[in-house]
C-alpha positions as CSV (number, residue, x, y, z in Angstrom):
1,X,0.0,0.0,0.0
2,X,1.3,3.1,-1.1
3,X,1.3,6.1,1.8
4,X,3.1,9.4,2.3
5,X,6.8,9.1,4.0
6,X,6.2,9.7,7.5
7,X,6.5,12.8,9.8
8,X,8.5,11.9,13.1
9,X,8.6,13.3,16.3
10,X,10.9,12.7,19.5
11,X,9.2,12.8,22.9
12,X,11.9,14.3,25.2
13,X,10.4,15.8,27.8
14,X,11.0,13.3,30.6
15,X,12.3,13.8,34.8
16,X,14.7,11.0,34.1
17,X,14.1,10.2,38.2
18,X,16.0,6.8,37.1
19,X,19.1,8.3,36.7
20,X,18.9,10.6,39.5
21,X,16.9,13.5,37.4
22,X,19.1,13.7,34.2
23,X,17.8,14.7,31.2
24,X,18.3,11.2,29.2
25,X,18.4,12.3,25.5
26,X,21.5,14.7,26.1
27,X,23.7,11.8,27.1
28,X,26.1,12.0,24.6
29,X,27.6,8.9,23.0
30,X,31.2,10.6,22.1
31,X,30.6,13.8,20.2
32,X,27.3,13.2,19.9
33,X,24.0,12.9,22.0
34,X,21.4,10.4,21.7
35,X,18.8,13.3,20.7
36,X,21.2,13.9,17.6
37,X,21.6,10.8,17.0
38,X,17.9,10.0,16.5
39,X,17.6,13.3,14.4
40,X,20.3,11.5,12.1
41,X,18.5,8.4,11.9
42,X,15.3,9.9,11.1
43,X,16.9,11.7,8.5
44,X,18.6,9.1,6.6
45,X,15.1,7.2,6.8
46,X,13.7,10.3,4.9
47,X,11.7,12.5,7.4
48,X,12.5,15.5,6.0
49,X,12.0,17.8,9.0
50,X,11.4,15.8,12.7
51,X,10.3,17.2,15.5
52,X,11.1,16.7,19.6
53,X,8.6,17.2,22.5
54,X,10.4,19.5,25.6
55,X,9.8,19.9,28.7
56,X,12.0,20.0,31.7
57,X,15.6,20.5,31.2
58,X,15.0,23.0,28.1
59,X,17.5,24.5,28.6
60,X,20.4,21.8,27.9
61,X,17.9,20.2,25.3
62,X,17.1,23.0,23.4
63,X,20.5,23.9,22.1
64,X,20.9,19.9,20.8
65,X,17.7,20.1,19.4
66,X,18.7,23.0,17.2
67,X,22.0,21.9,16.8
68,X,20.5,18.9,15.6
69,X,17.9,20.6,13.4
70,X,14.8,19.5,15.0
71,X,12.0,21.6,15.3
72,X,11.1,22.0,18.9
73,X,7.7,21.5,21.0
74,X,7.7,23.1,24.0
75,X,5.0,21.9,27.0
76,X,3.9,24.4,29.1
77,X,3.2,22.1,32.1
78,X,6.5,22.2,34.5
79,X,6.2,18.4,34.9
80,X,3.8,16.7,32.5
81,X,3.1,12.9,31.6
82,X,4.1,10.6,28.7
83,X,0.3,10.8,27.9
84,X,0.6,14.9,28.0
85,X,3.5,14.5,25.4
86,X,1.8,12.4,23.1
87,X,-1.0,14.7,22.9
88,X,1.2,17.6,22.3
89,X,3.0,15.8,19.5
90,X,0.1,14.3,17.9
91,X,-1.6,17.7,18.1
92,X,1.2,19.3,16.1
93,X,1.7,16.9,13.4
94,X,-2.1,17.1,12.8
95,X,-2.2,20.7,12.4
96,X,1.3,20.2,10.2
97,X,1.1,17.1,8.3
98,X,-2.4,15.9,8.6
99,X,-2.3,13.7,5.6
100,X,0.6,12.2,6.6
101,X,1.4,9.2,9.3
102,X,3.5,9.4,12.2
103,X,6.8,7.9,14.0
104,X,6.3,8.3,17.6
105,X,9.6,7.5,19.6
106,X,10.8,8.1,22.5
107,X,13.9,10.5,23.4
108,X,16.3,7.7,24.9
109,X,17.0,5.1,22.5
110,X,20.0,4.1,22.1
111,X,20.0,1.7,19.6
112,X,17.8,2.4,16.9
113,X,19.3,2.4,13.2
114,X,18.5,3.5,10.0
115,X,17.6,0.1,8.8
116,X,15.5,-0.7,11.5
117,X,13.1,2.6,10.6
118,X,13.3,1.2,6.7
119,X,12.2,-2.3,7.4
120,X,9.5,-0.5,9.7
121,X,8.5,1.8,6.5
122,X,8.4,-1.4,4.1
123,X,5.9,-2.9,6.5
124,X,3.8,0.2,6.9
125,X,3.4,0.1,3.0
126,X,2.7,-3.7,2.7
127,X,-0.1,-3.6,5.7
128,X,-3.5,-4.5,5.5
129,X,-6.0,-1.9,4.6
130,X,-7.5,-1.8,7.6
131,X,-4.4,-1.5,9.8
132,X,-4.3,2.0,11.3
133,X,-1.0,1.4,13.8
134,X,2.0,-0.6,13.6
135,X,4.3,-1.6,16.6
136,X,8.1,-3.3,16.0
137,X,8.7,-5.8,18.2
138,X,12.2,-7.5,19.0
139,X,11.6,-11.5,20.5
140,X,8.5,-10.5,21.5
141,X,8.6,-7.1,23.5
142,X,7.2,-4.4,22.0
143,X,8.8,-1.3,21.2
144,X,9.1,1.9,19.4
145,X,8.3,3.7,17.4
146,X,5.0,2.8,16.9
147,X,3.7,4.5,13.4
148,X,0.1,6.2,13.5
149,X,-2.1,6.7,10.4
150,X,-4.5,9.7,9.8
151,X,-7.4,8.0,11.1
152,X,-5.6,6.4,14.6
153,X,-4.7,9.5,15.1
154,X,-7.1,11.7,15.1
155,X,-9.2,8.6,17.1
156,X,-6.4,9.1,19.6
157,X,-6.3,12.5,19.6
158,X,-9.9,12.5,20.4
159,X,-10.3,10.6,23.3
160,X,-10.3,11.5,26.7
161,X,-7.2,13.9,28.1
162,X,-6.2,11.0,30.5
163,X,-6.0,8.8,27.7
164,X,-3.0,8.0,25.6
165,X,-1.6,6.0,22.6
166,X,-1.2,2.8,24.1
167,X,-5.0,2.8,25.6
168,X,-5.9,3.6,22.2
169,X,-3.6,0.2,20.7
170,X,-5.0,-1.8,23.5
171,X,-8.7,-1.0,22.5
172,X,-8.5,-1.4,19.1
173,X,-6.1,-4.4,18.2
174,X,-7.9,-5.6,14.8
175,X,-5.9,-2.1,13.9
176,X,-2.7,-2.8,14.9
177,X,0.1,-4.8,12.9
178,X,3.1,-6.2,15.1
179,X,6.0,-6.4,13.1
180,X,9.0,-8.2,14.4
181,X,12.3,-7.3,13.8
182,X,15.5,-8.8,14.8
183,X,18.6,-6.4,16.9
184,X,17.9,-4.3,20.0
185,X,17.1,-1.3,18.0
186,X,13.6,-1.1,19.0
187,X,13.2,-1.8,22.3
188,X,17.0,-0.7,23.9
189,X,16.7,2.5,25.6
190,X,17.8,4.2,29.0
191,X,15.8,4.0,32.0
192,X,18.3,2.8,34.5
193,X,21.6,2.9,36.3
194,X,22.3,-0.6,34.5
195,X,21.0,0.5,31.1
196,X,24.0,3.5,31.3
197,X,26.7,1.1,32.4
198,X,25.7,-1.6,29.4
199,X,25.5,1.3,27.1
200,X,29.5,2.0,28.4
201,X,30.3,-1.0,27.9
202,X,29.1,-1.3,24.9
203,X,30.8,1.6,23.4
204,X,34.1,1.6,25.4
205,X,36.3,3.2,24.7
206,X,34.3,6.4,23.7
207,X,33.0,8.5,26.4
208,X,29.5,8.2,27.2
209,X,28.0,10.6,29.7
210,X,26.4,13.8,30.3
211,X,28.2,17.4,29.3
């Protein structure tokens, strides 16, 4: 099925309380942090101009955002939920791109590749007609990013404020399309005091930590 290249946007606008209140997606990876590193993904899957979702800790993530060329999002809640991001991205990209679908991803992946976001494409465009979502998954566990049609959407966007994009996948299932890929790149990101010393040792010897 043929279907307009995606738009993407990068929710970023997490406390990090995991990892003692650090702002995960400016971790940098030797010259580089994982927000620009996503932004480079994106790109070379084609999303011409992707987006990131801030909140706290603007003011480190702002300058990698631009530096990265993403267009920013800004919340004005102080602390707001994973459920208030998604609404604020999927808000945007509707008023943007309404014809087109959406990546959805989260800020601290670590893994994710440009092939992995290709294979995720070439599924979108060989999906059922009736499939509105699609999820990668790795062995099983679910991951991101999940792409959105039109239609899921602006179902999404429409239900109630407490309700987010995962209540909307659970509900509606005979939408959704799992598609399994193989690597971490999907479902490796950085929630914990572990995550950051596999990521080190994964890259050793560059640098990984915070500037």
């Amino acid at each position: 099925m043929e279907s307009p290249a995606p738009g993407a946007i990068i929710l970023a606008a997490g406390l990090g309380r995991r990892l003692g209140g650090r702002p995960k997606a400016a971790l940098h990876i030797g010259e580089q942090s994982l927000l620009e590193r996503l932004a480079q993904v994106l790109r070379e899957a084609g999303v011409e101009q992707p987006r990131v979702v801030l909140g706290p800790y603007r003011e480190t993530l702002l300058p990698l955002a631009l530096r990265a060329g993403l267009d920013p999002l800004l919340h004005e809640r102080e602390q707001p939920s994973l459920i208030d991001s998604q609404r604020l991205a999927l808000q945007a990209h509707r008023r943007l791109q309404p014809e087109r679908p959406l990546w959805l991803l989260l800020g601290d992946m670590t893994a994710l590749s440009g092939e992995d976001l290709r294979r995720l494409q070439q599924a979108w465009r060989e999906r059922a007609p009736d499939i509105q979502a699609l999820v990668p998954t790795v062995e099983g566990q679910r991951g991101h990013p999940v792409i959105l049609g039109p239609q899921a959407l602006e179902a999404i966007d429409g239900q109630a404020e407490t309700l987010g994009v995962r209540h909307w996948l659970s509900a509606h299932g005979d939408r959704v399309h799992f598609a399994a890929l193989s690597g971490p790149g999907p479902v490796q990101d950085l929630d914990t005091e572990a995550d950051l010393l596999a990521l080190r040792a994964a890259h050793h010897p560059l640098p990984v930590d915070w500037r």
